[in-house]
C-alpha positions in Angstrom: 247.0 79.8 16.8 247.1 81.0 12.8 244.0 80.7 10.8 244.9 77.4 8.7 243.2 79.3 5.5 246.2 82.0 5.9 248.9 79.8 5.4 250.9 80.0 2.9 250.4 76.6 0.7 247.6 75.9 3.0 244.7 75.1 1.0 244.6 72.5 -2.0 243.0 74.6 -5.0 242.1 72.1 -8.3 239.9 72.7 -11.4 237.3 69.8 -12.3 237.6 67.8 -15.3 234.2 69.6 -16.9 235.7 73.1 -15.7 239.2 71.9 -17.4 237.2 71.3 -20.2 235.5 73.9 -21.0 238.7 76.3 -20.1 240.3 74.2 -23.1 237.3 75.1 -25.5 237.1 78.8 -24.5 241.0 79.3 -24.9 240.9 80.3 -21.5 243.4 77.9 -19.6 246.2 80.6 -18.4 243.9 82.5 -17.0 242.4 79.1 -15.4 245.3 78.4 -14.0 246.4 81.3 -12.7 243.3 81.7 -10.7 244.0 78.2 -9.3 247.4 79.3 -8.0 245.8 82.2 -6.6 242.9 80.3 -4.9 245.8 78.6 -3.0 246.8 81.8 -1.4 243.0 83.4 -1.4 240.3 81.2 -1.0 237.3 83.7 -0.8 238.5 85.5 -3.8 235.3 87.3 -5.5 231.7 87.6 -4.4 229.9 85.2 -1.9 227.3 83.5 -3.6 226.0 81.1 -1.1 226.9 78.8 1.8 225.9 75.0 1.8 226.2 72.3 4.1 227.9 68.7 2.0 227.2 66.6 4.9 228.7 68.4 8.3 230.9 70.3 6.4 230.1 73.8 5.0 230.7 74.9 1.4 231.4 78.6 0.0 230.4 79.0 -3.1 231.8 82.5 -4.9 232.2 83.4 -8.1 235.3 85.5 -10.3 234.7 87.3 -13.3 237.7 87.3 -15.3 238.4 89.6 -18.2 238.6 89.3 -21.9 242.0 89.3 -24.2 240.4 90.7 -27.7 243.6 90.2 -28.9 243.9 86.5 -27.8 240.6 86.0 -28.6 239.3 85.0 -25.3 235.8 86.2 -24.3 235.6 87.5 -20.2 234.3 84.4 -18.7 232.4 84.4 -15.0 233.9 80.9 -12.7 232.1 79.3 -9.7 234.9 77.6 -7.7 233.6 76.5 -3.8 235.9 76.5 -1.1 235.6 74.0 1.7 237.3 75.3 5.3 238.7 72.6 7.3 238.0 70.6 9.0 238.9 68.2 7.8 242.1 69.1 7.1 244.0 71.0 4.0 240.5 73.3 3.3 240.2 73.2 0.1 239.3 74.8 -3.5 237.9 73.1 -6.3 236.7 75.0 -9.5 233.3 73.9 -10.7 232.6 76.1 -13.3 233.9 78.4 -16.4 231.1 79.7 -18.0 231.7 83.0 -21.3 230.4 86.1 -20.4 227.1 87.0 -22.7 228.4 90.2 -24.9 226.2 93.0 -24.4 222.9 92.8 -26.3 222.4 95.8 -28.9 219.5 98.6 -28.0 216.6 97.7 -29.7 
């Protein structure tokens, strides 16, 4: 049998209300929602951050650093999205966090 997290349309992938949110404020909902598509397909997309337990069911927390459009105006902003493989079934995606990247502090 097929991994479930491998097929295509497989895993539910949503963005929080807060996460929608703040998206909104940061001019950053394209980019949101293109990571949410991709979630679908890619689950574990960007670095491990920790596993959890939510009840019996274990949580992956990772987090994706997307880049900056100067010319849109849209600061590179770091997301925390965790992914919860079945069961139960459709694992899913949910995106927790958006969060602008700090620019670089100047050499003192």
């Amino acid at each position: 049998m097929s991994d479930p997290d491998q097929q295509e349309g497989a895993v539910v992938a949503v963005v929080t209300e807060r996460a929608a949110q703040r998206a909104k404020e940061l001019g950053a909902e394209e980019v949101l929602e293109d990571l949410r598509r991709e979630l679908e397909h890619q689950p574990r997309l960007g670095r491990l951050i920790r596993t959890v337990a939510e009840g019996t069911q274990r949580v992956e927390l990772y987090s994706t650093r997307i880049e900056g459009d100067v010319a849109a105006g849209r600061p590179a902003v770091n997301t925390v999205h965790a992914y919860a493989p079945a069961p139960p079934w459709p694992p899913t995606v949910r995106i927790a966090a958006i969060v602008p990247e700090d620019p670089p502090r100047p050499q003192l």
